[in-house]
N, C-alpha and C positions, 0 to 999 in steps of 0.2 A: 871617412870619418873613423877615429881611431875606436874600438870597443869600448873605453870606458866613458867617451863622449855620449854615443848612442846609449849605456845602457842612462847615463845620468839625464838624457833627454827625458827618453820612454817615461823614468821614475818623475820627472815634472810632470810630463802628458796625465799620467796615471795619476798623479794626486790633483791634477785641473779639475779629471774627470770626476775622481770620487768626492769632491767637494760639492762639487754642481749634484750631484745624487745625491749628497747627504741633504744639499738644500733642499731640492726639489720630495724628499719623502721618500725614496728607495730605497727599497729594502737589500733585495739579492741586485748583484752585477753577475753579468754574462759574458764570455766570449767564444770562441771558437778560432783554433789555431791550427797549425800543423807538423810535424815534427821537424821536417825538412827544411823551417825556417829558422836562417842559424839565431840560435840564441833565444826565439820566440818563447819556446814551450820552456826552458829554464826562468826566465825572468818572470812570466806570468804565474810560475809557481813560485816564486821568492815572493809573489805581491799574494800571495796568499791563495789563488786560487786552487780549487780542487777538481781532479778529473769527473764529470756526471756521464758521460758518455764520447770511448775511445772508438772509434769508426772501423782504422783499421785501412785495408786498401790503399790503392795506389795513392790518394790523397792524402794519407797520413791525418785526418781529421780528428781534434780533441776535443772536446765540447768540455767548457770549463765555468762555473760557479764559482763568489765567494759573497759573504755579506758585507757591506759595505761597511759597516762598524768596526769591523775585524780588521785587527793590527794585520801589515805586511809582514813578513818575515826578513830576514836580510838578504843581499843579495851579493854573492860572495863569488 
């Protein structure tokens, strides 16, 4: 799958999901990612999210907020 295919997937995935949270009443959205995954931690920060707690360690673990309300950034 070519890179701009995936990221245009993910960016449907991600607006499935924040539609469904906006329906259902949620507030903050969550994830957790890791560095090592290519592209991962780039794109979830173009969708807005913010680091709440970086791990570190062999798992490269980011733990990531953002509010559901909240415009995406673009993703360049």
């Amino acid at each position: 799958m070519k890179r701009i295919d995936a990221v245009a997937l993910g960016y449907v995935f991600f607006e499935l999901a924040t539609a469904f949270a906006k329906e259902k009443g949620y507030e903050m959205l969550y994830l957790h990612t890791h560095y090592f995954l290519p592209g991962g931690f780039l794109f979830w920060s173009a969708m807005g999210f913010a680091i709440t707690l970086d791990e570190g360690g062999v798992w490269q673990t980011v733990h990531m907020e953002r509010l559901v309300e909240q415009e995406a950034r673009s993703y360049a």
